[in-house]
Phi, psi and omega in degrees: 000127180299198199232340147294347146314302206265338184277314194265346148272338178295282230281304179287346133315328180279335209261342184272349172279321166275300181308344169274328169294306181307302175305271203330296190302330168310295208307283210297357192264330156310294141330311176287291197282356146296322192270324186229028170060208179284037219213328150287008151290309161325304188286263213292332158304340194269332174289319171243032174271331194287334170309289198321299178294314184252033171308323196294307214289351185283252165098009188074009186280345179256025159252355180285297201296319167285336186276000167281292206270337190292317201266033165194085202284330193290314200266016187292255226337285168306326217267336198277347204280304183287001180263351148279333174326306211271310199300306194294333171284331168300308187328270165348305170306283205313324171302298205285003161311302220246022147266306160321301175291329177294306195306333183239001154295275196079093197229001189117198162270303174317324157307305147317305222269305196306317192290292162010251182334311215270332186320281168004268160342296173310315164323301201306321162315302186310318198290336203276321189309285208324326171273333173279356175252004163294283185322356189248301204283354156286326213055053173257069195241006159320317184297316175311317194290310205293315191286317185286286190329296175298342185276277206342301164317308205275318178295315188275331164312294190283321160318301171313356194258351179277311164305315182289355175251033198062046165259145199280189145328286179310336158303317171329301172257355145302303172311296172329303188291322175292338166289282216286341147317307167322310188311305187297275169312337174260027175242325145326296181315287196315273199293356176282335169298302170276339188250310191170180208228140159294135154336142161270014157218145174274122180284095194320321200265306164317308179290358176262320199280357123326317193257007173279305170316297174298014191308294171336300188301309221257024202251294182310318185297292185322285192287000148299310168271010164288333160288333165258028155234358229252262230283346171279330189280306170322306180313294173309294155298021175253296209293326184311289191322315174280356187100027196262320161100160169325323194266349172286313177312315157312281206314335207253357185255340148322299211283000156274271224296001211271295208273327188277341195281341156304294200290358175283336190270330185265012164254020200262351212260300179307308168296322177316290204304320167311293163327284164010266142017269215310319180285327139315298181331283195334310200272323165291342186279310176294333160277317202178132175254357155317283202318295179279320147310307182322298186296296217302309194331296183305318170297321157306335174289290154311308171294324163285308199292346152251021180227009149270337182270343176238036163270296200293327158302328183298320190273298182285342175246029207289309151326345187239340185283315178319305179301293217305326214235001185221152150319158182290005195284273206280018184300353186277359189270030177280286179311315160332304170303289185315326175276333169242012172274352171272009186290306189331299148276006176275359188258346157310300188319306178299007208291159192045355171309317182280332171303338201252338202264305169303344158285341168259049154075005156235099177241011152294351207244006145269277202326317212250344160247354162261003160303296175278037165254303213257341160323312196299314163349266189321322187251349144284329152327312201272312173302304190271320161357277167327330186265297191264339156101227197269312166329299175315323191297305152340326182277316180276357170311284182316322195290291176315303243239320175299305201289344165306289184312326165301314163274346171272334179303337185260351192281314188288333205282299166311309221245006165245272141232159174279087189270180192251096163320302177282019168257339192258004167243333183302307171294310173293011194248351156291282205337287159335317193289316180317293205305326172307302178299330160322296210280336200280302204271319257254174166262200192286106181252182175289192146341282193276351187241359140282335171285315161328298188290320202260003167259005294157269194286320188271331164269004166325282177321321186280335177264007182260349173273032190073012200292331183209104194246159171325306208283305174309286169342246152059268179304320171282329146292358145302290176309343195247345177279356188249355163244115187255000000 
């Protein structure tokens, strides 16, 4: 099967693996905060505090794995073995974290049994992974797809049928933790059935020298996900801290994850195409690296030239997606949106940039552009947070995320190739500019016939400057028939 084949069903298995996660999660944050108030501020700080502890059981293994086992398939037996091995032991520390951080927050039962639980929910997670991510370095991600749909259905269903029948929180993360259990077996199931069985014992001298190797990975992994869990836990112990007390602290951590969990779902696209990706790349950059500046040129191209009309429709339309989709309790995370709807396009612009830099054998200079993403993170947070609140978090989301990208685009540029940066930006962000000034003079319309105009009036514009001319297609289909 060629590899334009094989990139276009992993990507809609991946795209059906995100979008079932993201939406579900979209869906069910809708629900918990018509239903439970300020008490989805509770659900979502426990959630990303619970990130935060177990960024170790994460450790980079599932990016080791696909770039170990896709080009040498013979050692996936051992390896999936020592990669739960290792996942349980992490796991463990992270229990034994968030028994420590509950014993000394003191922060209530509600609040404890939720961080509880949801850690818990997470461990089960990490574990489920260690089988998706062997089923990624098969290019198998249909299996993914299959395995994600049922859990996502049965955790976001019941829950929502849980909400409708008054049961409160803590029913809530009881449900959570058995989907992820659920997640574990059937992730467990797929692959011992179709890809392949684990060793029954892990071989120990392997697994550290595994887990020495994934160092890079787990360097990198760590400040990544410290960013998307480090500013809502800020948010919350900025408000503790100043006196605002438990119901504010829910509240203000709500109106940032209300607004980030749109914009993580609508960044999903870029990951897809990445996961897709990676395991082709990896194998096309050892035939020809012409082949591959080709693909990225394109991709980075395409993927921006859709990720600016709807940073730039997000800022402007940002007050009316909010009202649409949340209560009037949480109508300020309108400001929250605005401020974090350009993340959308600079993480388009970036799609692949870590892929390529791991495929050529530098996956430090990821590691070394998520220091300076979760440094700037961190210490704009921390400067602004106190002042501005779930904005300030915000502010410093965006800033951090220009600067991973910004810096990983120079790090392939020095130590690799070069792509033509002004072929990948100039038209759409005229295009964008158009479609803004358009949306601006008009008078006030509803939602959708403003989504209209603005789909409408930016690609009008992008295909009458040329934005998606013959020669490109061309080219990039050329390129995905030759790397087999």
């Amino acid at each position: 099967m060629g590899l334009a084949r094989n990139v276009a069903k992993n990507t809609i298995a991946m795209g059906s693996v995100q979008l079932a996660s993201q939406l579900s999660t979209f869906i069910l944050s809708v629900f918990l905060q018509l239903y439970l108030g300020n008490s989805y501020g509770i659900y979502s700080y426990a959630f990303s505090l619970a990130s935060l502890i177990f960024i170790i059981s994460d450790f980079g293994l599932n990016f080791q794995t696909v770039i170990d086992v896709a080009p040498n398939r013979e050692i996936a037996p051992q390896y999936l073995t020592n990669t739960i091995f290792l996942r349980i032991i992490l796991g463990t520390i992270g229990m034994g974290v968030t028994f420590v951080v509950i014993a000394v927050s003191n922060l209530g039962y509600e609040t404890n049994l939720a961080i509880l639980i949801i850690a818990l929910s997470t461990a089960f997670n990490w574990i489920s992974q260690s089988f998706t991510a062997m089923l990624s370095a098969f290019e198998q991600m249909h299996y993914i797809m299959y395995t994600t749909l049922v859990e996502r259905c049965f955790t976001t269903s019941v829950a929502i049928a849980a909400l409708f029948l008054g049961y409160r929180l803590e029913f809530v993360i009881i449900i959570v933790l058995l989907g992820s259990i659920l997640n574990v077996f059937l992730s467990w199931a797929v692959t011992s059935k179709y890809i392949v069985k684990a060793n029954k014992k892990p071989d120990v001298k392997q697994s550290m020298r595994q887990l020495k190797t994934a160092l890079p990975y787990a360097a990198a992994g760590v400040l990544n996900t410290s960013m998307y869990s480090l500013n809502a836990v800020i948010i919350w112990n900025v408000v503790l801290w100043t006196g605002g007390g438990s119901v504010y602290a829910a509240h203000d951590t709500a109106l940032y994850n209300l607004s980030f969990n749109v914009i993580v779902a609508l960044i999903t696209i870029p990951t897809v195409l990445m996961t897709a990706l990676m395991p082709a790349i990896s194998r096309l950059y050892r035939t020809s690296s012409d082949l591959t500046r080709l693909t990225q040129q394109k991709v980075m191209k395409y993927m921006f030239a859709l990720g600016i009309p709807l940073s730039v429709g997000g800022v402007i339309l940002a007050k009316d997606i909010i009202s649409l989709i949340y209560s009037p309790e949480f109508i300020d995370s309108y400001q929250v949106f605005e401020v974090l709807a350009p993340v959308i396009a600079i993480s388009y612009f970036g799609t692949g940039l870590g892929g390529v830099l791991a495929s050529a054998g530098l996956v430090h200079y990821n590691t070394l552009s998520a220091v300076i993403g979760a440094g700037v993170n961190a210490i704009l947070c921390c400067a602004l947070v106190p002042f501005f609140g779930a904005i300030g978090a915000a502010a410093a989301f965006t800033i951090s995320y220009v600067a991973i990208v910004v810096s990983g685009e120079r790090f392939m540029a020095k130590k690799i190739f070069s792509v033509d940066v002004r072929d990948i930006l100039v038209k759409p962000i005229i295009s964008a500019m158009i479609m803004g000034i358009v949306l601006l003079i008009l008078p006030h319309m509803s939602l959708i016939i403003s989504l209209l105009v603005g789909v409408i009036s930016y690609f009008g514009v992008f295909l009458i400057l040329g934005g998606l001319n013959k020669e490109d297609r061309e080219i990039l289909k050329r390129v995905m028939k030759k790397g087999v």
